[in-house]
C-alpha positions in Angstrom: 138.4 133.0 132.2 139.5 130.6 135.0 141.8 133.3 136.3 139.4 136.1 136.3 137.6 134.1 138.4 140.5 133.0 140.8 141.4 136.4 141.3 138.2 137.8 142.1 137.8 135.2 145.2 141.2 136.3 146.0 140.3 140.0 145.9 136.7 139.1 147.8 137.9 136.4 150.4 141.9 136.3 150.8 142.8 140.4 150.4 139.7 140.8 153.1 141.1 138.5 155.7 145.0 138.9 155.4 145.4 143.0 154.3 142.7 144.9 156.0 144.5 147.8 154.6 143.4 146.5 151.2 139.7 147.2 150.0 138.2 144.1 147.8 135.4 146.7 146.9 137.9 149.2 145.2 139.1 145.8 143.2 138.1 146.3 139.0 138.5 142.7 137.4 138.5 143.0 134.0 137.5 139.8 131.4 138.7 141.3 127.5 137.4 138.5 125.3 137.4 138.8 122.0 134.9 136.3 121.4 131.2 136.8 121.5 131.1 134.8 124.5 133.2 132.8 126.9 134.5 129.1 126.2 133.8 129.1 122.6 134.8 125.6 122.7 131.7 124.2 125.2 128.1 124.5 124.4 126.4 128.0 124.6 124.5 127.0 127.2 127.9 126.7 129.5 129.4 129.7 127.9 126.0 131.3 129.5 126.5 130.2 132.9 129.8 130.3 133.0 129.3 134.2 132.4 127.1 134.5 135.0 129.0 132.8 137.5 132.2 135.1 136.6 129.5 138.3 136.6 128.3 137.1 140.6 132.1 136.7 141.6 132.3 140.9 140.6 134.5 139.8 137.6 133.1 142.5 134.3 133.5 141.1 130.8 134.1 143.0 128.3 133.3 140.5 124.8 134.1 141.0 121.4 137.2 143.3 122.2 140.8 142.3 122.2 143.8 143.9 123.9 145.8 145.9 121.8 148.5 147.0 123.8 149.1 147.2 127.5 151.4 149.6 129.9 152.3 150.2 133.0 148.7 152.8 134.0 146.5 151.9 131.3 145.1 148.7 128.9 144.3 149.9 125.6 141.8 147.8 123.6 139.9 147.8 120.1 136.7 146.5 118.9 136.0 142.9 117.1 135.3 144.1 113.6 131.8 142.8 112.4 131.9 139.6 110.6 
């Protein structure tokens, strides 16, 4: 989560300044958790905000999902099954 959030203030703030060439817009930051929700470990109250936070920095999670298998033009990812 942390680093979904790093890179989309690199994408918004860094990539804008130092490669003009380079479109921060274009940028798709991906969060595959395959949780319900983000830091299971805090309250839900946190998890909450923290989403939102992550959501206002252009970062879209995807929850209860998991990454299955990864290549070099695509991310290929399954479903939580239903507890």
């Amino acid at each position: 989560m942390e680093l979904a959030g790093q890179i989309a203030e690199i994408a918004r703030d860094t990539l804008r300044r130092e490669f003009r060439a380079v479109d921060p817009a274009e940028a798709v930051i991906l969060l595959v958790e395959a949780n319900d929700r983000v830091l299971t470990a805090y309250d839900p109250r946190l998890s909450a905000k923290a989403l939102q936070a992550l959501r206002r920095l252009g970062v879209t999670p995807i929850l209860n999902t998991r990454v299955v298998h990864v290549n070099d033009r695509s991310i290929y990812m399954k479903p939580r099954a239903a507890t």
